[in-house]
C-alpha positions in Angstrom: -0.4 4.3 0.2 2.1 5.5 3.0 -0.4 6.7 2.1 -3.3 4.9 0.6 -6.1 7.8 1.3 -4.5 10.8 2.4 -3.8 11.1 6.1 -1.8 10.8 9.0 -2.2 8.4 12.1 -0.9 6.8 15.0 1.0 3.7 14.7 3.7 1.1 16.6 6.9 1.8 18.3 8.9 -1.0 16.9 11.5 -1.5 19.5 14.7 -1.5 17.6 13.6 -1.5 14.4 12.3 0.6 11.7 9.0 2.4 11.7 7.5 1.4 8.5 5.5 3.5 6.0 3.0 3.2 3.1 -1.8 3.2 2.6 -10.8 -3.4 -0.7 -14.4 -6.5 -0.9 -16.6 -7.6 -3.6 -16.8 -10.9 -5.5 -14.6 -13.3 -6.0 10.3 -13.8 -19.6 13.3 -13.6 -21.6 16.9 -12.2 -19.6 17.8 -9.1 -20.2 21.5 -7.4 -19.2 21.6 -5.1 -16.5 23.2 -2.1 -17.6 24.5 -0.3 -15.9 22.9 2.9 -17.8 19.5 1.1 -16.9 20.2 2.5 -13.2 22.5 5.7 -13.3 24.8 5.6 -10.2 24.1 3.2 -7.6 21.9 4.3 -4.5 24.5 4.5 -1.7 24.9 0.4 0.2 26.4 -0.2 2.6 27.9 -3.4 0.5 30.6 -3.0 -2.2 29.0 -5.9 -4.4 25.5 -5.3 -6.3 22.8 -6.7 -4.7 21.4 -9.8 -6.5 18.1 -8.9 -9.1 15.6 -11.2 -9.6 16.3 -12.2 -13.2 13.3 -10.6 -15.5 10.5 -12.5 -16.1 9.0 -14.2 -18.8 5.6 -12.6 -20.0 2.9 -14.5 -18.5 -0.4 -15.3 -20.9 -3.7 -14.1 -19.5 -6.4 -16.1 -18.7 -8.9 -14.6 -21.3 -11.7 -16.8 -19.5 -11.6 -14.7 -16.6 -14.0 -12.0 -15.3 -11.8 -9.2 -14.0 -14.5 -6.4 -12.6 -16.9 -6.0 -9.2 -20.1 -4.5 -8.9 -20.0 -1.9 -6.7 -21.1 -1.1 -3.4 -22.4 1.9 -2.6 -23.6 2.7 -6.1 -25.7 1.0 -8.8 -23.8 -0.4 -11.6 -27.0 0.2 -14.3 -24.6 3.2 -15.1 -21.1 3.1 -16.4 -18.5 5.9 -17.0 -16.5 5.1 -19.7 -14.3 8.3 -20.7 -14.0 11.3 -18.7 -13.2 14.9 -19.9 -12.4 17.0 -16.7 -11.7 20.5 -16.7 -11.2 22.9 -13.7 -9.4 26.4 -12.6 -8.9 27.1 -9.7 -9.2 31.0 -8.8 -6.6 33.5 -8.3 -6.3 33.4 -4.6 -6.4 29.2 -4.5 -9.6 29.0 -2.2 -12.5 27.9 -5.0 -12.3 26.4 -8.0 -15.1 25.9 -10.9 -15.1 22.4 -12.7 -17.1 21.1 -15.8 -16.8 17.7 -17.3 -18.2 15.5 -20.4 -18.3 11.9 -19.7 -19.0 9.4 -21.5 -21.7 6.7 -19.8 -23.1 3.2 -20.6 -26.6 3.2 -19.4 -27.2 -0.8 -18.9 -31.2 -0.5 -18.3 -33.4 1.7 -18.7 -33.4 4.3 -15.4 -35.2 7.2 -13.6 -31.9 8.9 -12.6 -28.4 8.7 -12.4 -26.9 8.8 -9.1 -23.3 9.7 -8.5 -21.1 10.8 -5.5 -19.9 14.6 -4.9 -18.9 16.2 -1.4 -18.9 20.1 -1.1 -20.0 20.4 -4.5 -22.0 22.9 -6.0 -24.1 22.4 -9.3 -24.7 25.0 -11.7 -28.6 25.0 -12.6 -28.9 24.8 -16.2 -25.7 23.0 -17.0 -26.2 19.5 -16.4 -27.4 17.9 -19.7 -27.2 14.6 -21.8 -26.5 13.9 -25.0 -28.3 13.2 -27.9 -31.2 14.7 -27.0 -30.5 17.3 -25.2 -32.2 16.1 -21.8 -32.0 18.5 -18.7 -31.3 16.8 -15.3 -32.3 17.9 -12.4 -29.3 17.6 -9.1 -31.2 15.9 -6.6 -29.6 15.1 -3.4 -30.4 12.2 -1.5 -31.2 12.2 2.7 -27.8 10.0 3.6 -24.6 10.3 2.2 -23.2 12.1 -0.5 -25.0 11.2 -3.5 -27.2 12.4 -6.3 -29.6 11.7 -8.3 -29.6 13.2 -11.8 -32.9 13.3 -12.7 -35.0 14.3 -16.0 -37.6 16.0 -15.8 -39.9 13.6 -16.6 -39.7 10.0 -18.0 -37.0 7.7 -18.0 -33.5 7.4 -19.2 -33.3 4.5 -22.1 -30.6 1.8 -21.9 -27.7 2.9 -24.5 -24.3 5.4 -24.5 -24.7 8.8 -23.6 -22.5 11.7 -23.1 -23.2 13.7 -19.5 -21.8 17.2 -19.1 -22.1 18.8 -15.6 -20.8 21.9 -14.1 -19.9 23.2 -10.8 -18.0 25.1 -8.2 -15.7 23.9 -5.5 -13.8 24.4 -2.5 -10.1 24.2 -2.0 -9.3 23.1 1.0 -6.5 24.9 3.3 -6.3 24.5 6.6 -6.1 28.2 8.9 -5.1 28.7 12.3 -5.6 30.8 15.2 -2.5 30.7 16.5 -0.1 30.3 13.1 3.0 30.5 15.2 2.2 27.4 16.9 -0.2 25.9 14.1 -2.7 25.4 16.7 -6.7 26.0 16.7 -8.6 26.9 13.6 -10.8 24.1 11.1 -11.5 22.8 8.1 -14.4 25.0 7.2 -18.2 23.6 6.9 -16.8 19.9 6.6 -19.5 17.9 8.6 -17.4 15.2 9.3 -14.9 14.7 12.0 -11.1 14.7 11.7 -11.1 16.6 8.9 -7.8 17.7 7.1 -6.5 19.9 4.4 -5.4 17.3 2.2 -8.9 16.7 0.8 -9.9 16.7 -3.0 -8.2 19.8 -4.4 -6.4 21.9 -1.3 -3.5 23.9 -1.3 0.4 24.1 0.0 3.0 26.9 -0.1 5.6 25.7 -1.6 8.7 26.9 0.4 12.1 27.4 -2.1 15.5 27.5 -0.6 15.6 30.9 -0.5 12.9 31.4 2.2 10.2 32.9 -0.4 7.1 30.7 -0.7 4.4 30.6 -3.8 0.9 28.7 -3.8 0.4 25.5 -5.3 -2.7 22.7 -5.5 -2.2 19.3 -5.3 -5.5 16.6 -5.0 -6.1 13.4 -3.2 -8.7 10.9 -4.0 -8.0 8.3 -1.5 -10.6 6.8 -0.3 -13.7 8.6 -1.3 -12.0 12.4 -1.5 -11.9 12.7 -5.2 -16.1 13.5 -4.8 -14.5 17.1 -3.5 -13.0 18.1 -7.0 -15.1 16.2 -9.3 -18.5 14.3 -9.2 -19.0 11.4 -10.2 -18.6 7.1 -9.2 -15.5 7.1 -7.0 -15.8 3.5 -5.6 -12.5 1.0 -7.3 -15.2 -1.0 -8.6 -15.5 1.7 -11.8 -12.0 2.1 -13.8 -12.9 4.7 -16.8 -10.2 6.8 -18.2 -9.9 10.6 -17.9 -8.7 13.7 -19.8 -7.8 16.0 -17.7 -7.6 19.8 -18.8 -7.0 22.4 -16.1 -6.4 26.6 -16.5 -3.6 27.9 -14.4 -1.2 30.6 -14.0 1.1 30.7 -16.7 4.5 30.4 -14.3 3.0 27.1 -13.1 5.1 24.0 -14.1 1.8 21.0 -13.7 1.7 17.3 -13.3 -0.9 14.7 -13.5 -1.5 11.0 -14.2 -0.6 10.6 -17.9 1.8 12.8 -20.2 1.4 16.6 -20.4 0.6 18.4 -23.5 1.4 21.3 -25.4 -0.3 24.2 -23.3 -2.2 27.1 -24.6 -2.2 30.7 -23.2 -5.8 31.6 -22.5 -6.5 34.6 -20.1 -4.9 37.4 -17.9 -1.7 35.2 -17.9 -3.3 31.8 -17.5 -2.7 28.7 -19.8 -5.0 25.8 -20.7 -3.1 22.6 -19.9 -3.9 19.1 -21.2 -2.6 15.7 -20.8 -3.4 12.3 -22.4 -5.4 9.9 -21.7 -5.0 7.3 -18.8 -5.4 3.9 -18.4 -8.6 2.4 -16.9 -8.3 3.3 -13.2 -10.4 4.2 -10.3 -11.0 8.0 -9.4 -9.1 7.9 -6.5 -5.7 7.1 -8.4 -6.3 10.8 -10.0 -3.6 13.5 -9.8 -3.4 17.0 -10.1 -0.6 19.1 -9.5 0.5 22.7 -10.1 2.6 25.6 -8.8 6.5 27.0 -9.1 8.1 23.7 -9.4 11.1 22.7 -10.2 12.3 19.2 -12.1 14.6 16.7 -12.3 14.3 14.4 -15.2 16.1 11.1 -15.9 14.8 8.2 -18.0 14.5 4.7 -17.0 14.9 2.1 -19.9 13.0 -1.6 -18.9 14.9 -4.5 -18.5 12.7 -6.8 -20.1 12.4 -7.6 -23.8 10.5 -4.8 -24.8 13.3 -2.2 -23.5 10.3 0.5 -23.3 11.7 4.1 -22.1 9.9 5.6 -19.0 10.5 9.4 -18.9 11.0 10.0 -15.2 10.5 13.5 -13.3 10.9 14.4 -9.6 9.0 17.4 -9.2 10.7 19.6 -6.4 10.1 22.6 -4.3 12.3 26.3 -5.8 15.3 25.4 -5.6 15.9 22.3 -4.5 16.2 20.2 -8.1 19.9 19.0 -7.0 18.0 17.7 -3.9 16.3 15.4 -6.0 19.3 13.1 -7.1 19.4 10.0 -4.3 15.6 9.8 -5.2 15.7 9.4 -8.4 18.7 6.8 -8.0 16.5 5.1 -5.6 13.1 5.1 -8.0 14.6 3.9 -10.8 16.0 1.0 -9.0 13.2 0.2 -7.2 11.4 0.4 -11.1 14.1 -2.2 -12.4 13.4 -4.4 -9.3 9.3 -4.8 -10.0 9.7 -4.6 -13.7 12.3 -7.9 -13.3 10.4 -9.1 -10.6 6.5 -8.5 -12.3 7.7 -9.3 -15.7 5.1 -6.2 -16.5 6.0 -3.1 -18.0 3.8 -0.1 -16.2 1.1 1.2 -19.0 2.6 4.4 -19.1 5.0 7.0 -21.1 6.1 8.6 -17.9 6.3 8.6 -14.2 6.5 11.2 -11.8 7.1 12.0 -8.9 5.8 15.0 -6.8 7.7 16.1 -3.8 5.9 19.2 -2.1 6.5 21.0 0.7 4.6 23.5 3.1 5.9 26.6 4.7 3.1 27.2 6.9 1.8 23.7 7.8 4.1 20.8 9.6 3.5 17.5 7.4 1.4 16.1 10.4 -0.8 18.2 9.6 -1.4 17.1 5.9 -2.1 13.3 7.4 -0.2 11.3 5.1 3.3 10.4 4.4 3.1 10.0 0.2 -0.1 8.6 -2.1 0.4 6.0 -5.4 -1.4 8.1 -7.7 -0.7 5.7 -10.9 2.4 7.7 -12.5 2.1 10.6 -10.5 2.9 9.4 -7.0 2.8 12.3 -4.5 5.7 12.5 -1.3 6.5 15.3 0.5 10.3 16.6 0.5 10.9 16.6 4.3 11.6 12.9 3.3 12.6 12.2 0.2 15.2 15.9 -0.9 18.2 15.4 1.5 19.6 18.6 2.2 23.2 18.4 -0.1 25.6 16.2 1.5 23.1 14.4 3.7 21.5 11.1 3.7 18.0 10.4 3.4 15.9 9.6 6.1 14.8 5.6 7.1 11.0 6.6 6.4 12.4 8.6 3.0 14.0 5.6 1.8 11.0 2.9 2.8 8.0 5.7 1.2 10.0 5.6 -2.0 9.9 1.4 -2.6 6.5 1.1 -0.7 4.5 3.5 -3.5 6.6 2.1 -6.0 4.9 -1.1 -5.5 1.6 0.0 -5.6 1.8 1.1 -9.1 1.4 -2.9 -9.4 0.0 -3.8 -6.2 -3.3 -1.6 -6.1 -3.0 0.3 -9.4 -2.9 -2.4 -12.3 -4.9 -4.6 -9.9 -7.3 -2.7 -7.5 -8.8 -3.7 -4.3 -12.4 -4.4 -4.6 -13.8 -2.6 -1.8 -11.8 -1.2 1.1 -12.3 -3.5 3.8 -9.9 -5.1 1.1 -7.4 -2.3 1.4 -5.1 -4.8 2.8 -4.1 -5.9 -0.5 -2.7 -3.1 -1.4 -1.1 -1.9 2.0 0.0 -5.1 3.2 1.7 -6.2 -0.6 3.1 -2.9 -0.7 4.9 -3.5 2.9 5.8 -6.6 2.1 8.0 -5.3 -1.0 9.0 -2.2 0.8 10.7 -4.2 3.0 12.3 -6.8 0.2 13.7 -4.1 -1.9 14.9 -2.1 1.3 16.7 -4.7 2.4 18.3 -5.6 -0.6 19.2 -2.1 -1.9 20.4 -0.8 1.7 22.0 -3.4 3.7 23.7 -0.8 6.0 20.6 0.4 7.0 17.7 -2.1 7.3 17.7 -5.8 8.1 15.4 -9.1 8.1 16.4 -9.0 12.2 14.9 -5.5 12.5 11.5 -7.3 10.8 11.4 -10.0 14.2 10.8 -7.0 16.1 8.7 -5.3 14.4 6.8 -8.8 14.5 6.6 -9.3 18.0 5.5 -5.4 18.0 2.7 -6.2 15.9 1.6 -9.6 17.6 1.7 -7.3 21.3 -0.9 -5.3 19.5 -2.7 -8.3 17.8 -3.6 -9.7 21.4 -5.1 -6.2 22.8 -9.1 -5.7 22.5 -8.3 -3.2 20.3 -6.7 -5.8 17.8 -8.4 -5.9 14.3 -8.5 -8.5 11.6 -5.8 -7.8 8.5 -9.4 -7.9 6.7 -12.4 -6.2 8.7 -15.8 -5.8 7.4 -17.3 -2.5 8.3 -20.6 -0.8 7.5 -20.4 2.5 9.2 -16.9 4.7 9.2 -17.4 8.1 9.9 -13.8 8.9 11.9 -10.2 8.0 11.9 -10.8 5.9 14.9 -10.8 2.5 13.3 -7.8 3.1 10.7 -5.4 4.2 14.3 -6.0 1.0 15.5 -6.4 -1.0 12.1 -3.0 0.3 10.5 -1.0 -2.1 12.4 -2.8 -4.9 11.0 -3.8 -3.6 7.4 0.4 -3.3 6.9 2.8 -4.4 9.2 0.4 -7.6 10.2 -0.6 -7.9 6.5 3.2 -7.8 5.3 4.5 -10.2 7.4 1.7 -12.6 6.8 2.4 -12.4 3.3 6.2 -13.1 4.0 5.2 -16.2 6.1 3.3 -17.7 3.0 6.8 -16.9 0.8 8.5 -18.4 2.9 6.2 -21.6 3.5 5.4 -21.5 -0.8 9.1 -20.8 -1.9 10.4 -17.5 -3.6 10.0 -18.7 -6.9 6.6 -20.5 -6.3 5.4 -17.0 -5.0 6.6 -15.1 -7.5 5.3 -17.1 -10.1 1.3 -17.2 -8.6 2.1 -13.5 -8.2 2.7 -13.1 -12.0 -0.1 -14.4 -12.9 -2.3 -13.0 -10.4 -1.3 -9.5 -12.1 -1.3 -10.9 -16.0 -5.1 -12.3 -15.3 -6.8 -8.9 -12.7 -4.7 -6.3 -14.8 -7.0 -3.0 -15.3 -9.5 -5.4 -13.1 -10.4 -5.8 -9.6 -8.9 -8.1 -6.9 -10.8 -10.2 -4.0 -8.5 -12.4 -1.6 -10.6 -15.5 -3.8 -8.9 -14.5 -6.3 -5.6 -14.1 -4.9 -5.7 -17.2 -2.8 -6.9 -19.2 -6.4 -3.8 -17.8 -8.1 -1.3 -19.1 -5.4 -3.0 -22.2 -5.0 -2.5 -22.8 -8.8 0.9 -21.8 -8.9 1.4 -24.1 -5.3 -1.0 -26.9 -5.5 -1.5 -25.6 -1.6 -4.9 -24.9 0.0 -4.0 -20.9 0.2 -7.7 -20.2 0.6 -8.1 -21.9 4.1 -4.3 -20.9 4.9 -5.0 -17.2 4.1 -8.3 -16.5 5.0 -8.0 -18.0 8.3 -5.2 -15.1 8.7 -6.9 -12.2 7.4 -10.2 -13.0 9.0 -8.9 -13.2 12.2 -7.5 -11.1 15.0 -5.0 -12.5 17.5 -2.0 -15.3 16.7 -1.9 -18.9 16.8 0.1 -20.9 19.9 1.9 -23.9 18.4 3.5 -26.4 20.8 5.8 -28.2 19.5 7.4 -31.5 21.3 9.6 -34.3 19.6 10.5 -38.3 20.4 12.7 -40.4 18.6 11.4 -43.4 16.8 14.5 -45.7 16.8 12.7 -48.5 14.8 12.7 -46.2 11.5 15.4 -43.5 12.6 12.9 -40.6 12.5 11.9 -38.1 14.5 8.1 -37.6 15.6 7.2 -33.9 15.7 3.7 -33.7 17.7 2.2 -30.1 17.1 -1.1 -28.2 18.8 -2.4 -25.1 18.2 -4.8 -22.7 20.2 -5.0 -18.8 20.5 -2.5 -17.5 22.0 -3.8 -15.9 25.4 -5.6 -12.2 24.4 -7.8 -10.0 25.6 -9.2 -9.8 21.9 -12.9 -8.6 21.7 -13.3 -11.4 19.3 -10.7 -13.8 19.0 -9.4 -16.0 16.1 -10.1 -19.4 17.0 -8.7 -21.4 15.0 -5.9 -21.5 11.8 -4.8 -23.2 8.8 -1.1 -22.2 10.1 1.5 -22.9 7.2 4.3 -24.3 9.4 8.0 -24.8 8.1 10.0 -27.2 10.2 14.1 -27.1 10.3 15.7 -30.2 11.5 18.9 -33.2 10.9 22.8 -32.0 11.2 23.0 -27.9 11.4 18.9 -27.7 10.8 19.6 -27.2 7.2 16.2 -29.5 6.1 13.2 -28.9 5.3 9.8 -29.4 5.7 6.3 -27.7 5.6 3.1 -28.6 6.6 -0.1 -27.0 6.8 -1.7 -27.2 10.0 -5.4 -27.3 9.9 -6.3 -29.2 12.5 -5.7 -29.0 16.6 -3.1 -31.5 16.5 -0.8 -33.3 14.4 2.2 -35.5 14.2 4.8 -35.3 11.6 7.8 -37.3 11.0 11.0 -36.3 10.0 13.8 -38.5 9.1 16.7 -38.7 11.5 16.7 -37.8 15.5 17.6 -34.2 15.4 16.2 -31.4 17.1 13.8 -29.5 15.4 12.9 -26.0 15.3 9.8 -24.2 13.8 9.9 -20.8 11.3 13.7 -21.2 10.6 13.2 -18.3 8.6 12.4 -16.0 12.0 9.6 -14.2 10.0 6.7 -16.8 10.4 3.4 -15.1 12.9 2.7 -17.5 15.2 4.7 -18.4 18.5 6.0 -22.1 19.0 6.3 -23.3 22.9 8.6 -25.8 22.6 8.3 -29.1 24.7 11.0 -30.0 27.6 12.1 -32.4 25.3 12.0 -30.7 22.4 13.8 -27.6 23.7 16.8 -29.2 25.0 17.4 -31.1 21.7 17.6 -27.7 20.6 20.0 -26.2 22.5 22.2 -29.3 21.9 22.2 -27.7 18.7 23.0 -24.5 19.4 25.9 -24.3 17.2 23.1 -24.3 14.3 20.9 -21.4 16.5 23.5 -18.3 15.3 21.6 -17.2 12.1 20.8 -13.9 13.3 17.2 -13.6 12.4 16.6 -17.3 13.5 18.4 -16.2 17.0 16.2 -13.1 17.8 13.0 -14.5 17.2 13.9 -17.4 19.4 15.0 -15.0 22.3 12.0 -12.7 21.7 9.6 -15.6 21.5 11.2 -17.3 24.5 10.9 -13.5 26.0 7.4 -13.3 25.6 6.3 -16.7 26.5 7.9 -16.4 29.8 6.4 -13.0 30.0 3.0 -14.8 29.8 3.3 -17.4 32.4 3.8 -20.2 29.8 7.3 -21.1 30.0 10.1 -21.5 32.9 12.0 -18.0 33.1 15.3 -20.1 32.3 14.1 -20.4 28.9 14.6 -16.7 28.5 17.6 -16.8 29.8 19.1 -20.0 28.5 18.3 -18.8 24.6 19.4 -15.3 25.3 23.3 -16.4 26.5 23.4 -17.9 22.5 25.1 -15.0 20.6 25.4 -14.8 17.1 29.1 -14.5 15.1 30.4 -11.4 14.4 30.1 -10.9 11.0 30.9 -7.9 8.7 26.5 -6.5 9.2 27.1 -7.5 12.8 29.5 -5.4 13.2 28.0 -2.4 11.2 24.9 -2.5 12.9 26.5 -2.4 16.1 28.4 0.7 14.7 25.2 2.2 12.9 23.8 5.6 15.0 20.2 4.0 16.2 17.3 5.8 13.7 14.8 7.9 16.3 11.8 5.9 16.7 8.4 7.5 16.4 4.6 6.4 16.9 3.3 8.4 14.5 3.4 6.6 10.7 1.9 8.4 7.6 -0.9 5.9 6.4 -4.6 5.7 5.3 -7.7 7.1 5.9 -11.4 6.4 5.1 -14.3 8.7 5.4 -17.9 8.9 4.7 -20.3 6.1 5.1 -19.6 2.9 3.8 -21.6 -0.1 3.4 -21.0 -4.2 3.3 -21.0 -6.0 0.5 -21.3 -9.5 0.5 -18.2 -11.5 -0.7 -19.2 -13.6 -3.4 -16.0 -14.3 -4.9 
């Protein structure tokens, strides 16, 4: 997500660059045209050619053989949903809600009880029954957590396919204050659990129109474990049933959820029953609601792969501001033509929405999260995404956009497994935020803005308050670890994943990347299983490379020194690695670091290397100077030999590549900074100035974007336990 659960925390100050946006552990194409009708009107670039598309890919065969669920964690898996029927109605004045729903269950073994999840629930007596046979259960909860146990009265529950109904009232949550000209003061209600927010199961907005009047409106969020508050049931990724959902609302509401709407029917005192197909297989927290006085803009998005498939697209505004809507509808359906091309997947769905709600009486800090990748139904908030008429959008509007796009690959198609996986969601999604940004808005966002965000990252990465990309966990009942693990989980994550592009090739990457989506689609993902599919695509050992990144906190120290053999012509390129000086609690130790060395006339060959040991020599042909992560993007910091350095700078005619110049000077920066390198390496590297070339010269002209520490992102509640990584 920008949001991958629902809420709003602290994050980096990237020095000069963008602050970027977005939000789990169990076992381990033919070429199309590009029409211009496929995208409407460009989204405005600062360059007058199109950027280059990855051409679309060719479909990828699945591997059939291959097990693509988890068992879960926190519940048992002797029960499984299959189909769920979900009804709800919320009341008239948008504070309580009653809910009933049929679903259909697999019971594996024979049981006692069936225990599910529900928070700030209340279930009717009487009305929880299965079918055939009519059996009563009993709600029991149980001492810790929020779980159930559906019992019988007596007996057991027999192994076969059941259909459970339950009822029950709810609470929708909306967040009062004591002082609402400040927004200060005031709570969540009888929520237990610290940090609590407003933008919890089913809660509520008022939806402010251009015109100043404001009307109430519902929204949900399921991220992580939140979708327990409008529904019970098994909310951990491991489960992927579809749902019908069915809701009775006021008859002026336009509504909006995961799968395609329905003809509605008028019920009572001027309320409507409204329906929608049936989803895909997904996890509960990818489950969308939304109603109140919206206003649409529709477009349609054509594929640009063989099968040409329409996708109906909507952009669901606040009264008023439809027109608003335009640059973000330009921009999703070119970000939709980049992942369908780049994928080689069409998304299971008939359309794709995109909600875009506002709050007249809450500032969006307040709502804790920037925007949420409910599969078709993603959920932003118009502060950044509707530009006032004749304005641009904002840096975070334009990067929430491309970063939730992705997930509707990247955590929806293929799911995390548990959430101390949630990196593979947030840190892919990053990762492509910042490829399609790039590429779509030259003017605006560069690969040199990425070095510093890097070094901001590694800064953090060194503090005892660093976290691994991958933490295990088996307690989180506040926000406190997300503040300091969102650095990692994204930015950290992201660039890691660039570093192994860049060391694997773009086309090798993409390719393990197809099929690691063609083989988990409607499954789970582990990093097994995503370091096996770029190993297979590579012949490289991704396991040891990746999991000595993600299991880690802190960043390897390469030094780097060179001689010249003159009996072969060849340069010897001696390397060592050890952590970089921290004050990590508990520091990496040591990497499988996948290096890429740049070296002969201009440094324009290559080779890579992966580092697995505490030393190593390489040889390179020719006595050159040599220079490690060419591409500036790499995470670890090279501490170049006295040798080594000045056949470097003899070089410096090759050292202008913009991105390849900063990180130098910022690594060279920080080194000094540390006490290990002479402070003439600082300043030596920082006389070197890149040409000035047409982006030089617009980002010197660009107005700087205000930087902020705060950055929409995740949130995880309730108690959570380890599971025991298998696969």
């Amino acid at each position: 997500m920008s949001t991958y659960s629902g809420l709003k925390m602290q994050c980096l100050v990237l020095a000069g660059a963008l602050a970027l946006s977005a939000c789990g552990g169990g076992d381990d194409a033919g070429i199309a045209s590009n029409k211009s009708s496929q995208l409407g009107a460009a989204a405005p670039a600062a360059s007058a050619s199109q950027p280059a598309l990855p051409a679309p890919a060719a479909p990828v065969a699945a591997d059939k053989t291959i097990k693509k669920t988890v068992k879960p964690v926190e519940l048992p898996d002797t029960v499984q949903p299959v189909n769920y029927r979900l009804w709800f109605r919320p009341n008239a004045d948008l504070s309580a809600f009653d809910g009933r729903a049929d679903v259909e269950i697999q019971v594996k073994k024979n049981v006692n009880q069936i225990e599910i999840a529900g928070h700030r629930i209340k279930f009717l007596s009487g009305k929880i029954t299965l079918q055939p046979g009519n059996i009563q259960l009993i709600a029991t909860p149980e001492d810790q957590g929020d779980f159930y146990q559906l019992r019988p009265p007596s007996g057991n529950i027999p192994a076969g396919n059941y259909s459970l109904h339950m009822e029950w009232t709810g609470i929708i949550n909306f967040k009062t204050y004591d002082d609402p000209a400040t927004q200060t003061g005031g709570s969540c209600g009888d929520d237990p659990y610290p940090g609590c927010s407003a933008a919890e199961g089913v809660f509520r907005v008022d939806l402010k129109s251009t015109d100043g009047t404001t009307s109430g409106a519902i929204l949900t969020q399921g991220e992580s474990n939140l979708a327990r508050q409008w529904f019970p049931g098994w909310d951990e990724p491991a489960f992927r049933p579809t749902y019908e959902v069915q809701a009775e609302v006021p008859q002026n509401w336009r509504v909006v959820s995961n799968a395609a709407e329905l003809p509605p029917v008028n019920v009572d005192s001027g309320y409507k029953r409204v329906s929608f197909e049936k989803t895909p297989p997904m996890p509960s927290y990818l489950l969308f609601f939304g109603g109140g006085m919206f206003d649409t803009l529709e477009d349609d998005f054509v594929s640009p792969l063989k099968d040409h498939k329409n996708l109906h697209l909507r952009i669901f505004t606040p009264p008023g501001m439809r027109d608003w809507a335009v640059p973000a509808m330009q921009q999703t359906k070119q970000a939709l033509d980049y992942y369908y091309r780049y994928t080689g997947i069409s998304l299971p769905l008939t359309k794709f929405d995109t909600v875009a709600a506002n709050d007249a009486f809450k500032a969006q800090k307040d709502l804790n999260f920037g925007g949420m990748e409910n599969w078709g139904a993603i959920l932003e908030f118009a502060d950044d995404i509707l530009p006032a008429p004749g304005t641009t959008m904002s840096d975070y509007g334009v990067t929430v956009l491309t970063h939730e796009a992705a997930h509707q690959w990247f955590g929806d198609l293929v799911t995390l497994d548990w959430w101390d996986d949630v990196w593979m969601n947030e840190s892919f999604a990053t990762f492509f935020e910042n490829k399609t940004k790039i590429l779509f808005f030259p003017d605006r966002f560069n690969w040199v803005d990425e070095v510093s965000t890097k070094y901001a990252v590694m800064t953090r990465d060194l503090r005892n308050t660093s976290f691994p990309i991958q933490p295990n966990f088996n307690d989180w009942a506040s926000n406190d670890f997300v503040i300091h693990a969102s650095p990692f989980t994204y930015d950290k994550g992201g660039i890691v994943l660039k570093m192994i592009e860049t060391y694997l090739g773009e086309d090798v990457m993409r390719k393990g990347l197809q099929s690691y989506l063609t083989d988990y689609s409607f499954g789970n993902t582990t990093p097994k299983r995503l370091w096996k599919e770029l190993s297979k695509a590579s012949g490289q050992p991704m396991e040891a490379i990746g999991d000595s990144y993600v299991r880690q906190t802190g960043v390897p120290l390469i030094t780097l020194d060179t001689q010249c053999d003159l009996t072969s012509n060849q340069t010897i390129v001696t390397l060592k690695q050890q952590p970089y000086p921290n004050q990590n609690t508990y520091p990496g130790i040591q990497w499988t670091v996948p290096l890429t060395l740049a070296f002969g006339d201009g440094l324009k060959k290559r080779k890579t290397v992966a580092m697995s040991d505490t030393q190593m020599q390489v040889r390179v042909n020719g006595c050159s100077g040599v220079v490690a992560d060419p591409s500036g993007l790499d995470y670890y910091v090279v501490n170049y030999g006295d040798n080594a350095w000045s056949q470097l700078l003899a070089q410096s005619s090759a050292l202008t590549d913009p991105v390849l110049l900063k990180n130098l000077q910022m690594e060279a920066k920080m080194l000094v900074n540390s006490g290990l390198a002479n402070p003439t390496r600082a300043t030596t590297i920082g006389s070197i100035t890149p040409p000035v070339t047409a982006l030089g010269l617009r980002q010197m002209m660009k107005t700087p974007t205000p930087q902020t520490e705060e950055r929409p992102q995740l949130r995880y509640q309730g108690k959570l336990k380890p599971r025991t990584q298998s696969e």
